[in-house]
N, C-alpha and C positions, 0 to 999 in steps of 0.2 A: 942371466941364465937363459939358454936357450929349451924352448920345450917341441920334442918329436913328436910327430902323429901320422897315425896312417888316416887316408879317409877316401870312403866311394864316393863317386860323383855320374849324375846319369845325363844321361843325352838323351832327348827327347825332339823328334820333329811333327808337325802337321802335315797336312797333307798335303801344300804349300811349299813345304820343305825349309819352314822356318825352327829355327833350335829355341827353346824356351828357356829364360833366363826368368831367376829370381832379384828382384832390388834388396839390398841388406841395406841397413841405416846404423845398426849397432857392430863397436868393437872395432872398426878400421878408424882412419883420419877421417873418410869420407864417404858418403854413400855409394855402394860400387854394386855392381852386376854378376852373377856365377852359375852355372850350373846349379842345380838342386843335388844334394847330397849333405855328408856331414864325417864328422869322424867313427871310427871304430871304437865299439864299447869293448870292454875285456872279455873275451873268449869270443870275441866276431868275427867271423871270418867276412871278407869283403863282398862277397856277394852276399850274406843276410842282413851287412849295415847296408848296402842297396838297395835290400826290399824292404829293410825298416824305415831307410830314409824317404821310399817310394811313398809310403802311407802315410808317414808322420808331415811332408813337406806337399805330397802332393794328391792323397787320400786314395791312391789307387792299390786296391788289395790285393789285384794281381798283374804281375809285371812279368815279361821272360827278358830277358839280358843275355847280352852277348859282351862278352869282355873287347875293349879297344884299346886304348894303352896305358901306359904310366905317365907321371912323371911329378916333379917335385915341384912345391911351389914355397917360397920365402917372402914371411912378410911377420908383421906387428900388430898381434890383434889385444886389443884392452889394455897397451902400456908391456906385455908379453912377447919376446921373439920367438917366432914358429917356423921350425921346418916342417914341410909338410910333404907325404908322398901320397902320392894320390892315382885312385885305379879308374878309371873312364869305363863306364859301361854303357851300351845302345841299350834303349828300352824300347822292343822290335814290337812288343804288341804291351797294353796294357788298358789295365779297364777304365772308366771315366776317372778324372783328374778335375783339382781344384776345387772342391765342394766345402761346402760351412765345414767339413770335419775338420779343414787344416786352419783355421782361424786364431786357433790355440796355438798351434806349435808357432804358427806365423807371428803373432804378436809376442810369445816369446825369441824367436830370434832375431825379432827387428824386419821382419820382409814386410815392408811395408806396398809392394805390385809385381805383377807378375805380367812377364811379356814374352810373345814370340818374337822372335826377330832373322830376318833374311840377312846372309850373307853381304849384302851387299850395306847393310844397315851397322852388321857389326863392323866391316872398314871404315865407314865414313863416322861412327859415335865418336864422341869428346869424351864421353863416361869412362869411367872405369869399370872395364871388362876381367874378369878370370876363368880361366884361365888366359893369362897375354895370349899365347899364341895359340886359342881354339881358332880364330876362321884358320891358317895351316893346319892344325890337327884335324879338323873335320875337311877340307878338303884331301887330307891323305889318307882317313881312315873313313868319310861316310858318304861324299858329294863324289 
């Protein structure tokens, strides 16, 4: 049985202009790398699971967002198949990020580090990255 989900996913740079990824450890085959976000609760619309996902993954209270694009992602989480749609938002301004508040939410999803990383880091990784094809999507929607 396959299970649908919508879910927001935020894009984050430094001043560097490196994109921040999360490490997950739970629920895939292998530990893999993604964007901060998560799924849609009932009656969410995708930008307030954005800004819930902003605080609860990355403790920042206040975020502005610019929507950038869609797209679907297919995989196996927990022994479950998951289609997934998913909405890409830019987080153009936002307040401090990563503080003890998110320690919680961390250890329950398994994010065991968190990293920035340069375009040029996400071509050359062996990891497993998601979305596959963010350095295309961010060079056509943010570089």
């Amino acid at each position: 049985m396959v299970k649908y989900r919508t879910a927001a996913r935020l894009i984050l740079f430094n001043d560097r202009h490196e994109v921040l990824l999360l490490k997950h450890t739970i629920g895939y085959e292998q530990p893999y790398w993604s964007t901060p976000g998560g799924g849609l609760e009932p009656g969410e619309t995708s930008q307030q699971a954005a800004r819930r996902e902003a605080k609860e993954e990355l403790g920042a209270e206040f975020i502005d967002l610019k929507q950038l694009w869609t797209g679907e992602a297919r995989y196996t989480y927990k022994g479950q198949k998951v289609i997934q749609s998913e909405i890409f938002f830019l987080a153009t301004q936002y307040s401090t990020i990563l503080g003890p508040s998110t320690a919680g939410a961390h250890q329950l999803e398994g994010i065991t580090e968190t990293r920035w990383w340069s375009v040029e880091h996400l071509n050359t990784s062996k990891e497993i990255i998601f979305p596959k094809d963010l350095v295309a999507k961010l060079g056509e929607f943010c570089l």
